[in-house]
N, C-alpha and C positions, 0 to 999 in steps of 0.2 A: 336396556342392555347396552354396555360399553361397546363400541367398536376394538376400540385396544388392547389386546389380551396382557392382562398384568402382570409383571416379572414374578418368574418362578420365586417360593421362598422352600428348598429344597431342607428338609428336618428343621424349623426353624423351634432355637431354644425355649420353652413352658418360665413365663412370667415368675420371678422369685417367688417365695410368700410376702406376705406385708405383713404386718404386725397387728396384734385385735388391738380395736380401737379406731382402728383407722377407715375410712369408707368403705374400702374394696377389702378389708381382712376380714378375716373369722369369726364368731360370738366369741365371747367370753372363755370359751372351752378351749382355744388354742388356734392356731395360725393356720390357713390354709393355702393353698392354690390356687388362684383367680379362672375361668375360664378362660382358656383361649379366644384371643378378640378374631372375631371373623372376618373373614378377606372382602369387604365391604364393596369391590368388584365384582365381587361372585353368587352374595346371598340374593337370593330374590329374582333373579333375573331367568328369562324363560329358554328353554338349551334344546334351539330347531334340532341339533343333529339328533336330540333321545327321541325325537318325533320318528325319523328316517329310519333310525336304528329299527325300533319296534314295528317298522312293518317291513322292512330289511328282514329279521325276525320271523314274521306270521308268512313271510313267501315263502322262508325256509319250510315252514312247514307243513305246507299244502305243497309244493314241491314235492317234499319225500313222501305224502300220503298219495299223492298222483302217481309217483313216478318214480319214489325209493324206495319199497318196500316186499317187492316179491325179487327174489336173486334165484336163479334156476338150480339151487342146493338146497334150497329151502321151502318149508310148506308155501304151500300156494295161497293166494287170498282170491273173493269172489271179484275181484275188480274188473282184471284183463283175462282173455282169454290163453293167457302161457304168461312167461316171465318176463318180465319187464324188463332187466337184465337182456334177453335177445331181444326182444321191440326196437330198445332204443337204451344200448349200453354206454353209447357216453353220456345220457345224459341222467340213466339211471350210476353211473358213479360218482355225479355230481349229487344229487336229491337223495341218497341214500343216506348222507351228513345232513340232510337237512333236520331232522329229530331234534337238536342241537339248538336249534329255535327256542327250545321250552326253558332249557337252561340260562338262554339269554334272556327270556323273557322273566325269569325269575329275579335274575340280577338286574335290570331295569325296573321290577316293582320293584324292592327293596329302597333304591336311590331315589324312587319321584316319594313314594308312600312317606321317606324320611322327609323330603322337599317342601311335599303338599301340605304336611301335617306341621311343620315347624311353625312354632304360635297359633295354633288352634287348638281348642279345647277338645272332650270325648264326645259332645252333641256335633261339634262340627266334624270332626273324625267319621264318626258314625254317617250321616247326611251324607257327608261326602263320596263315602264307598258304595252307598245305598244307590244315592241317584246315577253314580257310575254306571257300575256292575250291572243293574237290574233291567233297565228299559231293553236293553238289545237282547240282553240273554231270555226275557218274557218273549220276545219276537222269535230268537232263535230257535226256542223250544216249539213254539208253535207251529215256526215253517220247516223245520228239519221234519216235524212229523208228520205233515200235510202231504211232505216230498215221498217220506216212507210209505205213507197210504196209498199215494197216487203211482207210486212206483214199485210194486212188492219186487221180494225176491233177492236181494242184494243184503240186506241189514235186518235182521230181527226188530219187529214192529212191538214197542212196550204195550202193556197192559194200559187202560187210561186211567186207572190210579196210579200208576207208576210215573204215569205222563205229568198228572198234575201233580204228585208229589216232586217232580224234578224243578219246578216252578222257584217251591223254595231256597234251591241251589242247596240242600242238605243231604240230600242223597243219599248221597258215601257216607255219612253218617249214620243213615237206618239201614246200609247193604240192599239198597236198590239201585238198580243199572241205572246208567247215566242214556238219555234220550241219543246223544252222540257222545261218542268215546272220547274225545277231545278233555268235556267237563271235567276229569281227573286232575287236571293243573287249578280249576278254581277252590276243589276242595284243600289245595295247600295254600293257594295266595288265602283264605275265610281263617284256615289257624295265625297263619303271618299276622293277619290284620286283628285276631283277639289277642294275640301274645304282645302285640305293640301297641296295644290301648292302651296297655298297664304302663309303658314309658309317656305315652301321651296323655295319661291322665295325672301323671307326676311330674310331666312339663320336660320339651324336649330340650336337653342339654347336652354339649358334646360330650362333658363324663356321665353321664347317664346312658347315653345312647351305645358308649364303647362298653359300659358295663354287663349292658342286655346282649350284646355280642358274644362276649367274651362268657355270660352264665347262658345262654342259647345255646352257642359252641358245643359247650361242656356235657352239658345233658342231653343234645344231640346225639354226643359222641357215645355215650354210655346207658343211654334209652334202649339202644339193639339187645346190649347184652346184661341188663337189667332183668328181662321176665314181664317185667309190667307191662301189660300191653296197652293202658292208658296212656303212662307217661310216654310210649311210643307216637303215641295218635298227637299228644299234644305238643313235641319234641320235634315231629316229620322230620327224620333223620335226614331222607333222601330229598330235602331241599332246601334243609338249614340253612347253608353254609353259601348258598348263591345267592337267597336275600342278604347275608350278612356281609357276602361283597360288597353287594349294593349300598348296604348301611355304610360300610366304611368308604365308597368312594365318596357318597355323599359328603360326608365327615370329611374329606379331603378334598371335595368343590367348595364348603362354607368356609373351613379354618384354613385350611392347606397341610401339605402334607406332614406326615413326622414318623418317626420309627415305629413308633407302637399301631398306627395305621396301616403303613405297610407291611408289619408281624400278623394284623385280623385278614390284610387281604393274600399275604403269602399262606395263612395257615385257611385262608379258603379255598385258594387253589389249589392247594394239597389234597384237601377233601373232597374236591370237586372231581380232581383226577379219577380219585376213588370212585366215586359213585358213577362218572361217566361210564368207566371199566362194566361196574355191577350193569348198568343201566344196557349195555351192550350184550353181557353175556346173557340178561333172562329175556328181553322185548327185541331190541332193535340188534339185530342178527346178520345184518346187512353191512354193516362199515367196520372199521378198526380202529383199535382204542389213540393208536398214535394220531392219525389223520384228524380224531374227534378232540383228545387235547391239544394240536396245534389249532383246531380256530379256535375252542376256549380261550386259550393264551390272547391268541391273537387277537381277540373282541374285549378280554379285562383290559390289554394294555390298550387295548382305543379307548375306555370308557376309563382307564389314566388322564390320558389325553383330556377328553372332555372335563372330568371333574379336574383335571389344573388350569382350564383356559384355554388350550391349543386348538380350541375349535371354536372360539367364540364370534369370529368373525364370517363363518355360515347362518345367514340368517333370511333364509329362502322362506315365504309366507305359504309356498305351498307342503312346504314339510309337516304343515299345520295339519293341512288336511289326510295328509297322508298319515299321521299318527291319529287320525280321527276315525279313521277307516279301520285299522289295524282291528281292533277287540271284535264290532262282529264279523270279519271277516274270519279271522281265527273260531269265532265262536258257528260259522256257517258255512265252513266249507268244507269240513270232511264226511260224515253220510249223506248227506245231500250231495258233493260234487261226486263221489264217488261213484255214488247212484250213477249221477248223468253221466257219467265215461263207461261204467259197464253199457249203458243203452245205446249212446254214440260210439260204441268203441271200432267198430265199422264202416261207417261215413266218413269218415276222413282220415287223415296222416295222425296216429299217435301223439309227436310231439306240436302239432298243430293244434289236436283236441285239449291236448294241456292247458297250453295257451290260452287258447280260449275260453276254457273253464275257470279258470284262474282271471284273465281281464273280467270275464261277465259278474264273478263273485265281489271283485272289486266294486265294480259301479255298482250293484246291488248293495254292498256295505257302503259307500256315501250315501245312499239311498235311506240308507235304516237310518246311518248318524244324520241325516239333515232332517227326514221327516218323523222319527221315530223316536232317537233317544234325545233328541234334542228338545223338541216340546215335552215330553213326558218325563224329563228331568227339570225340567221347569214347575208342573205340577208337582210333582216328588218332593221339590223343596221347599213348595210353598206350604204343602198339607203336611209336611214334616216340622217343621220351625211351625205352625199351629198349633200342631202338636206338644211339642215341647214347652212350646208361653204356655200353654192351657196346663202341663204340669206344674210349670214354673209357679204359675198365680194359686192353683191347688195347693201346691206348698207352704206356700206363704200365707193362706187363709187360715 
């Protein structure tokens, strides 16, 4: 990674055609457009601040499942014993935004998933999300429901088929409950990641990549009012448009920027407006729609910022770990900490018990990422790549 952030190339002019024949033209068929050469600054190089960002992110939202979610007009939850709103109202009018996490989290996969996956193949794609995803969430499921056991009365205890079916993170897709309520964001990042194998298995290009945007987009937009409730499921309206952020900032960290970039990320903030709006009217019943698109606004135009350079010279080794933390912390701390604030919620100050629910969930997630997912994504890849040579050689026999 450069220390020097490279001068802006603000809408820089698309390379003329060149003529067939020539190296970089066309076949035979006619004259084309070269790719965009990449900001040779920019591609490859590892971006501390999306580490901070993302668990910037996952505090938002144990935050607001702590301490944003019950407002004294509204139904009550088993958490606290009255509104959270009278406990401790300033700092349930802070945490009540925090929701806003998953939307951010959304538009950060989009931009690494582009990152990670650029020059690698569908077995590497695959592998990769495998050994990600799986180690913490095998953990999460088993200690969220060890916490449910040992703790009744707070959170409905699943069935333990229900248990081990959640294992295979498919859940949502046979309409069994999620072990924690949280799960509902991976069964849209598992569509994200089959709908972009089909770009990764036809090799990621910047026209390629804008064109899966722009047909995403599309049938996002018209899956609602379609009827088919397939093309809904495979469409997920309601998170299109925040990966496809992501897609296009990416696209605007490797090439840099240009108008038809700026037109995927305007026309996702458009639609994002939109869905924040829905997402407040039916679930989170706590904030206001303006409050929740000015930090939207205000988190695309930082992650501007990042994909053009302007943060390239934050390069703190602990943001490392702090984006290392982030997924099972997100993935372990809402029935489980809840739990423990209903039981503690007597013992001490409020926003004390927050606190502390929140730091101990922390160290508990280094915890997982150093002893847990870290070896057993090691195993993961090595009996996965066996795997795959043992098909690879079948094949070829």
């Amino acid at each position: 990674m450069r220390l020097r952030t490279p001068p802006a190339r603000p809408f820089p002019a698309r390379p003329t055609p060149v003529p067939a024949g020539t190296p970089s033209g066309a076949p035979s068929g006619g004259a084309r457009t070269p790719e965009p050469a990449e900001a040779p600054a920019r591609a490859g190089r590892r971006l501390y601040v999306i580490d901070g960002v993302r668990l910037v992110a996952a505090l938002m939202v144990a935050a607001h499942h702590y301490a944003g979610t019950w407002r004294a007009d509204r139904p009550g939850n088993p958490i606290w014993d009255r509104p959270v709103s009278d406990i401790m109202p300033t700092v349930f009018r802070f945490a009540s935004y925090g929701w806003i996490g998953v939307e951010i989290f959304f538009v950060i996969s989009g931009f690494v998933i582009c990152m990670s996956c650029w020059g690698r193949t569908p077995r590497q794609f695959f592998v990769s999300r495998v050994i990600r995803l799986y180690p913490a969430y095998w953990f999460a499921v088993a200690f969220t429901t060890a916490v449910l056991v040992a703790l009744p009365g707070v959170w409905e205890r699943l069935r333990l088929r229900e248990v081990l079916l959640n294992l295979t993170m498919l859940q949502s897709g046979s309409a069994v409950p999620n072990v924690d309520g949280v799960y509902w964001t991976l069964w849209s990042e598992l569509r994200f990641y089959l709908l972009f194998l089909v770009v990764v298995a036809a090799g990621l290009t910047y026209r390629r990549v804008v064109l899966f945007c722009c047909v995403w987009g599309a049938v996002a937009m018209l899956a609602p009012v379609s009827g088919l409730t397939l093309l809904e499921l495979v469409a997920n309206p309601d998170g299109a448009w925040y990966f496809i952020a992501g897609l296009a900032l990416y696209l605007m960290h490797r090439f840099g920027q240009d108008l038809l970039l700026w037109g995927i990320l305007a026309m996702a903030w458009l639609m994002g407006q939109l869905e924040l709006g829905h997402r407040i009217d039916e679930v989170e019943r706590v904030s206001g729609w303006r409050g929740s698109v000015l930090i939207f606004t205000v988190f695309l135009l930082f992650m501007v910022a990042v994909a053009l350079g302007h943060t390239d010279r934050v390069r703190w080794k602990w943001l490392v770990t702090a984006g290392a933390m982030t997924y099972p912390l997100y993935l372990m701390h809402y029935a489980a900490g809840t739990t423990l604030i209903n039981r503690l919620r007597d013992t001490m100050d409020p926003r004390l018990l927050v606190v502390s629910v929140i730091v101990g969930f922390m160290v508990l997630s280094w915890l997982v990422h150093r002893w847990v997912e870290r070896p057993a994504a090691r195993l993961l890849k090595k009996g996965l790549d066996t795997s795959f040579a043992r098909l690879r050689n079948a094949g070829n026999a």
